[in-house]
C-alpha positions, 0 to 999 in steps of 0.5 A: 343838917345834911341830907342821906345819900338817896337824897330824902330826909335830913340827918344830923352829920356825925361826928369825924370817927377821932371824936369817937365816944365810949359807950355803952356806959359813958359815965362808967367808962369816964369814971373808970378812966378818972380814977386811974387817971388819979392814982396815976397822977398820985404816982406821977407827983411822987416820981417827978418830985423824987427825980427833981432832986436829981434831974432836970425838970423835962427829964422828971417830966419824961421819966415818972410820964414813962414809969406810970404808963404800963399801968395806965395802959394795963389798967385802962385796957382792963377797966376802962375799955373792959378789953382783954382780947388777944389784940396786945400787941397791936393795941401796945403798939398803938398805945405806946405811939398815943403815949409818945405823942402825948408825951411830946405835947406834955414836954412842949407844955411844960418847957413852954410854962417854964419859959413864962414863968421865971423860975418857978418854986418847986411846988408851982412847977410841980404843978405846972408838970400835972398840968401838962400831964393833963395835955398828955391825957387828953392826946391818950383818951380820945387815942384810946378811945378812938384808935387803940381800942377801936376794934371792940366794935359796938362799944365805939359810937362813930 
């Protein structure tokens, strides 16, 4: 406990702004998130297993991450964070660095889990890629959730 700035009653301190968390209506905010995350994860596996028979599996990695992200965003900004402002830009902006940032951890994870494990089957390396998928959605939601649409005001809680 930490006291208020006029010295009277403790107070519980809050959490840094970067742990922000959706509200009003968490579950709904979670479970919209989920479910996109899901249909995109679908698209992903689709795409990675398509551009393994051409390309390298960092490279699969980056092209089916890239292909899904406008609908992520676009569907997210939508149903998740109910947003349709006129901030676009700024949040595509935005959104695009969380991406980029996300993407460079999921490229980290996955060279990483292919390094430990000596080549691997197809199937097990496509999951290893979902797997660092998830690293990347984690990096994007707490973004989004804390900076991309932070500016909608009372729905963050700090």
């Amino acid at each position: 406990m930490i006291r208020d700035q006029a010295g009277g009653r403790p107070r519980r301190p809050r959490a840094p702004s970067w742990l922000a968390i959706p509200s009003p209506g968490s579950t709904r905010t979670f479970l919209s998130f989920a479910l996109i995350g899901a249909v995109c994860t679908v698209a992903f596996v689709g795409l990675y297993a398509l551009g393994r028979v051409y390309l390298d599996p960092l490279v699969a990695n980056v092209v089916a991450l890239t292909l899904t992200m406008a609908f992520n965003f676009g569907a997210n900004r939508r149903y998740t964070f109910q947003d349709t402002g006129d901030a676009l830009a700024i949040q595509g902006a935005r959104y695009g660095a969380a991406y980029l940032l996300g993407l460079g951890a999921s490229t980290l994870t996955l060279h990483t889990a292919l390094s430990l494990v000596h080549e691997p089957r197809r199937f097990v390396e496509t999951l290893l890629a979902v797997g660092s998928g998830g690293v990347a959605t984690v990096i994007r939601f707490a973004l989004m959730s804390a900076w991309v649409f932070a500016n909608r005001g009372d729905r963050v809680v700090r």
